[in-house]
Structures are given as structure tokens and as C-alpha cells.
C-alpha positions as CSV (number, residue, x, y, z in Angstrom):
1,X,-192.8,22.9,-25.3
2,X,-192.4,19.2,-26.4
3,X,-194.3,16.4,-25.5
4,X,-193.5,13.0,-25.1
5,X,-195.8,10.3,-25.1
6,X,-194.6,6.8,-26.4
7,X,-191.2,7.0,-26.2
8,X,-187.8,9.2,-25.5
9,X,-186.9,10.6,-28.8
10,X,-186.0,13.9,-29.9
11,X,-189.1,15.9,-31.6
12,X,-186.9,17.7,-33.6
13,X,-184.5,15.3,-35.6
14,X,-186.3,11.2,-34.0
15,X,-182.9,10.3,-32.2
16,X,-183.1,8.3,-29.4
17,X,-180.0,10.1,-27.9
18,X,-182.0,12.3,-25.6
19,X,-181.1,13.1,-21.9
20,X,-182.3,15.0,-19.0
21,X,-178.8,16.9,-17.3
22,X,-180.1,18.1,-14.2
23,X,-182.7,15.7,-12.3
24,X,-185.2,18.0,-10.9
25,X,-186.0,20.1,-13.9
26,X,-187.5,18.2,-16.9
27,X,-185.0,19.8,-19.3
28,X,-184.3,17.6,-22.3
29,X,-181.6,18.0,-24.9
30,X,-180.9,15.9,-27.7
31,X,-177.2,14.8,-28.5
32,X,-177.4,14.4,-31.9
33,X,-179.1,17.9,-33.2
34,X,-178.4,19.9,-29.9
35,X,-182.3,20.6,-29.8
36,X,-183.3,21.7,-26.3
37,X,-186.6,22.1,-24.8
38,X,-189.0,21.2,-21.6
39,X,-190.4,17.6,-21.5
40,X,-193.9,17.7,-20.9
41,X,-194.7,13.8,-20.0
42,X,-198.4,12.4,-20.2
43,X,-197.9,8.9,-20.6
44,X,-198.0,7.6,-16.7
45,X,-195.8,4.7,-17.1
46,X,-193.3,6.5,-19.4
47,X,-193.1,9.1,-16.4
48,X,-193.0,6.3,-13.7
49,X,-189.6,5.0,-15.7
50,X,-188.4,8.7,-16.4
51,X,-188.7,9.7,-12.7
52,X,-186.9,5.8,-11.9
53,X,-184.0,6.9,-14.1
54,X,-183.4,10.4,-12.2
55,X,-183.7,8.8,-8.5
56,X,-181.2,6.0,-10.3
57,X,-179.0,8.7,-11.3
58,X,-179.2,10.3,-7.9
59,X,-178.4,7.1,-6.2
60,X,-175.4,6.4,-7.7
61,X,-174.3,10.1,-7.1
62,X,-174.6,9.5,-3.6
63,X,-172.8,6.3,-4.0
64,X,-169.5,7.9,-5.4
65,X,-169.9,10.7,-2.5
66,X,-170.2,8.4,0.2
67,X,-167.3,6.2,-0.5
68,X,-165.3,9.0,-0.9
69,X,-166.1,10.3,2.1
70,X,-165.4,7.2,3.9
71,X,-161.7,7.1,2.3
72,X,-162.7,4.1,0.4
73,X,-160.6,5.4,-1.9
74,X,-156.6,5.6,-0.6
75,X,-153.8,6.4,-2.4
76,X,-150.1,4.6,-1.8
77,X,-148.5,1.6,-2.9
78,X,-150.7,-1.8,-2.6
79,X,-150.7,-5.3,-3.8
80,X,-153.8,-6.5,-4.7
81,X,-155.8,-9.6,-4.4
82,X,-154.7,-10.6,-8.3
83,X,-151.2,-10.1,-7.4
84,X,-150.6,-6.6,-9.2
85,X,-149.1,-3.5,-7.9
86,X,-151.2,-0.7,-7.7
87,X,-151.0,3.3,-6.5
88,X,-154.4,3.1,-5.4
89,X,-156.7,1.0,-3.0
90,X,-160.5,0.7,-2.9
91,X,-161.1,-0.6,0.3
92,X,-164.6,-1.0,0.7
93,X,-164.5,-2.4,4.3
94,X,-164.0,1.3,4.9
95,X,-167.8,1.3,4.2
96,X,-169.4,-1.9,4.6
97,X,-169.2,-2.0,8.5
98,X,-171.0,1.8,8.0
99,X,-174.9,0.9,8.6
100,X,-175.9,4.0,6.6
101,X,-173.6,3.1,3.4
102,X,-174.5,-0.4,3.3
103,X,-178.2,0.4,3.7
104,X,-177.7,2.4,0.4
105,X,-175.4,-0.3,-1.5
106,X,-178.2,-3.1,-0.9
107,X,-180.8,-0.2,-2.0
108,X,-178.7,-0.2,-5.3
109,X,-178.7,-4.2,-5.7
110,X,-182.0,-4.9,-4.7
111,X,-183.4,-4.4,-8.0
112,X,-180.8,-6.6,-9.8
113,X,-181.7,-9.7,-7.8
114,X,-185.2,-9.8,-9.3
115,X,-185.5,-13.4,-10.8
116,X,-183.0,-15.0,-8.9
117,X,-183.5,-17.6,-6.5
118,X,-180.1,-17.1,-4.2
119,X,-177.3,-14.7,-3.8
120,X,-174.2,-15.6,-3.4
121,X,-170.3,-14.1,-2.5
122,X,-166.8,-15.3,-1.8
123,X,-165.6,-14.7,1.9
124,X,-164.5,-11.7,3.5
125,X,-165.3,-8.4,2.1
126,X,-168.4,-9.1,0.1
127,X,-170.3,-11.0,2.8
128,X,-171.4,-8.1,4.6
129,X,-172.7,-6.4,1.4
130,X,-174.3,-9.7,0.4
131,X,-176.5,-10.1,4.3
132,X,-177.6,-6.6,3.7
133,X,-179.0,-7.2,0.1
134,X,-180.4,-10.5,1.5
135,X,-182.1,-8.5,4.4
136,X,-183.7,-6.5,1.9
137,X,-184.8,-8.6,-1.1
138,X,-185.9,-11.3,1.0
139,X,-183.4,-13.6,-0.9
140,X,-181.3,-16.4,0.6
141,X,-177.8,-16.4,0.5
142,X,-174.6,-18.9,0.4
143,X,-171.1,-18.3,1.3
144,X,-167.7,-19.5,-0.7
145,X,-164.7,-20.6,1.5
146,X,-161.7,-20.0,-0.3
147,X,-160.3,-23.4,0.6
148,X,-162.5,-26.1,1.1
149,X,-162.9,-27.2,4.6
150,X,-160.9,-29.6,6.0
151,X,-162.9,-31.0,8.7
152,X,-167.2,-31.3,9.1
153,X,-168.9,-31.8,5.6
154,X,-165.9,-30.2,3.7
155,X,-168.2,-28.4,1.7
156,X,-166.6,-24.6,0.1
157,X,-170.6,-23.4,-0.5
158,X,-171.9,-22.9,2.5
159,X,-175.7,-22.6,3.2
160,X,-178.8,-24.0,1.3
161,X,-178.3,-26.3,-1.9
162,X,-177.4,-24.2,-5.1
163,X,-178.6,-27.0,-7.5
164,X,-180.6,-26.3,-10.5
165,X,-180.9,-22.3,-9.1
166,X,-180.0,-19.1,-10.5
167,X,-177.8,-17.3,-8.7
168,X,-176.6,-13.7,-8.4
169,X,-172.8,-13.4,-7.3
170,X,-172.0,-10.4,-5.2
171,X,-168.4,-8.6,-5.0
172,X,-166.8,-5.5,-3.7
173,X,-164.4,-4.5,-6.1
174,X,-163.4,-6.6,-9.3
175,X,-159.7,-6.1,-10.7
176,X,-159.1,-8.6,-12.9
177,X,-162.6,-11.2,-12.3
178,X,-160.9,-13.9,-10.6
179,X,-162.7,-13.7,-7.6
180,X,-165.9,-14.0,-9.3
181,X,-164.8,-16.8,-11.7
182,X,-163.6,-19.0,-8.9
183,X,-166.8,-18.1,-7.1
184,X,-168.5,-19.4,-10.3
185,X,-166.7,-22.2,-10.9
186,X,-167.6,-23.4,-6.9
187,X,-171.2,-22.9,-7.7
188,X,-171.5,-24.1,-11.2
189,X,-169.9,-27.5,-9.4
190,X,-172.7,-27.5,-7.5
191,X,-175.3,-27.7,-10.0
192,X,-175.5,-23.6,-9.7
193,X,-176.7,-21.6,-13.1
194,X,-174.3,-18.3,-13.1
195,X,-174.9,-15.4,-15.6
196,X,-174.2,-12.5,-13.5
197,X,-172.2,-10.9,-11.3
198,X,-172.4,-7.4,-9.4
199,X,-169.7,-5.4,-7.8
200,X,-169.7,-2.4,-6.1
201,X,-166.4,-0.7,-7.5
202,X,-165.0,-2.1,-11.0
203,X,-161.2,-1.0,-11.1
204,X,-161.9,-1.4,-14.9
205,X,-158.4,-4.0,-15.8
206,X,-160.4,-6.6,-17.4
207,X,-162.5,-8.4,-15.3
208,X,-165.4,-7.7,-17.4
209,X,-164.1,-9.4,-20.7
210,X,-162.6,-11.7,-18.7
211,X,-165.9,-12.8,-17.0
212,X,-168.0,-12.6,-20.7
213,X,-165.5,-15.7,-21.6
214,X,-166.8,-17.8,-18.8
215,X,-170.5,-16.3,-20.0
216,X,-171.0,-14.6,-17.2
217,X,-171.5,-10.5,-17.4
218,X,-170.5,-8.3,-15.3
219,X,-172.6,-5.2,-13.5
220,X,-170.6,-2.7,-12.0
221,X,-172.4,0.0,-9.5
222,X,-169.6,2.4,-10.2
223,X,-165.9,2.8,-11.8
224,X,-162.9,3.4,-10.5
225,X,-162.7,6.2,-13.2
226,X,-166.4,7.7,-12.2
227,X,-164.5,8.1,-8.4
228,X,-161.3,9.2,-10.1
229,X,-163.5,12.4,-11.1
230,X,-164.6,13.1,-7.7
């Protein structure tokens, strides 16, 4: 029986490459030495952050099932915001006007909008996702027009001034980042400081090294791949 008390690592061999395969039984097996035994954990705030990770892990399981099961996921012949062709479609309007499923995607971004003043998402699909994490951080939140307006104050950000705060940009589904970029560059205009972005579905084409050149990186929920597997 091992125990652990100051840090993850395998008794057998030291690696850190240790991991727990089924959530509710405190199994741990190493991936370096294949050493298996039962994790006996007696530090309190190493089995706070253990029990975190398995909830995490849970989470996001019921993530990938729940967009599934709302056919978020369709398979055809689409054109995409970026202007490719693709034989699949993650429409994730299929779940955002589902009160259940957006309860659990603002769950899942909560805890990313720590130490940030605003939030922040280019109109249509991400607004909905972006209110419900607002609701439930407490955080404020600004539009992006895609055009600026041509009438009124002409502003493209709309709500509270951006300037000199740090804002978290949210997205449904990245392709290739220019959504987020040009949401960026809007905010960064406006005296915003950028360096992250969250999406809910990543279809893994290169947004994310396209948004590490404009130093901004990228945090995807899940993958198009991780919902290939379902």
C-alpha cells in the first residue's frame, strides 16, 4: 500500500508520470515502470487537488456526452466560418439554448476566469456561453460586433470600458483562430490586455499556433478528436 504525502510520484521508480484510471477507486499506476498499487493520501491539501482532478476529469466526460447527445456533432458537407470545406459540423447552438448544458459549460469556465477583470466574445454563438459564465463568476462581460456600427456611438465593443483590463475571450468552436484574433485585435484597440482565450470545441486545424503568434494561448474544453472517439 503506498502512501503519498508531498507529492504525486511513483514509490517505486520517483516518476512523476503517475495517474489514477478509474475516478472512484484510488488506484495509481505509474507510466514509466508499470508499478501499480492503492494510494493511501494523508496530506489534506494534496487530497483536496487529487479529488479536484477526478471531478475535473468527470466533468469533461460529461461534457463530450452531452454534446453528443444533443447532435452537436453532425456529419455532411459544410462551409465553415474560415471559409474551408468540412464533412463535419460542431454546432454548438445545438447546446447553448439547452439550460442544463450551458449550466455545465459555465461550470467548466468558471475557474479559468479567476484573475480577470472582464469576459468577453464575438457575436452570435459565443454570447450565450459568455452570459452564463458571467452569471456564475460574477464577472462583467462585453460584446464584439463583427462590423462596427454604423449609427449611435459606432463603437464594435460593446458594454463597460476594456481599458487597462485583463480580459478572458470566450468561443464555441475555434477552426483556424480568426475569430478570436479579430476579437483580440478589437479589444487590444481598446486599451484591452489579451492572453487567453477559451473555447468549448477546438476542431484542432491550427488555431492554437496561430493564436500563440499574436501571444495569446489557447484553452480548449475539449477536441474535436476527444468527440471523434465517442
Amino acid at each position: 500500500m503506498a502512501r503519498l504525502k508531498k507529492g504525486k510520484f511513483c514509490p517505486k521508480c520517483g516518476s512523476p508520470r503517475v495517474y489514477w484510471p478509474v475516478p472512484q477507486i484510488p488506484q495509481m499506476k505509474c507510466k514509466d515502470c508499470g508499478w501499480q498499487g492503492i494510494l493511501v493520501v494523508e496530506d489534506g491539501e494534496l487530497a483536496k487537488t487529487i479529488r479536484s482532478e477526478w471531478e475535473s476529469k468527470e466533468d469533461t466526460k460529461k461534457l463530450k456526452d452531452l454534446l453528443i447527445d444533443h447532435g452537436a456533432v453532425q456529419f455532411g458537407r459544410f462551409k465553415l466560418t474560415s471559409g474551408k470545406e468540412s464533412d463535419y459540423y460542431v454546432d454548438i447552438k445545438q447546446v447553448s439554448t439547452a439550460p442544463d448544458v450551458l449550466k455545465h459549460i459555465a461550470k467548466l469556465i468558471v475557474p479559468y476566469t479567476e484573475g480577470y477583470d472582464c469576459l468577453a466574445a464575438m457575436e452570435l454563438g459565443a454570447v450565450p456561453i459568455e452570459v452564463a459564465v458571467s452569471l456564475a463568476s460574477g464577472k462583467p462581460y462585453v460584446i464584439i460586433r463583427k462590423e462596427e456600427r454604423g449609427h449611435g456611438t459606432l463603437k464594435k465593443v460593446e458594454g463597460p470600458s476594456v481599458d487597462k483590463k485583463k480580459i478572458l475571450v470566450i468561443e464555441d468552436v475555434t477552426t483556424t483562430g480568426g475569430t478570436i484574433v479579430t476579437a483580440a485585435k478589437a479589444l487590444r484597440g481598446n486599451g484591452a490586455e489579451v492572453r487567453e482565450a477559451i473555447v468549448v470545441v477546438d476542431r484542432e486545424e491550427g488555431a492554437a499556433k496561430k493564436l500563440k503568434e499574436e501571444g495569446i494561448k489557447l484553452i480548449p474544453l475539449v477536441s474535436i478528436s476527444e468527440l471523434k472517439e465517442k
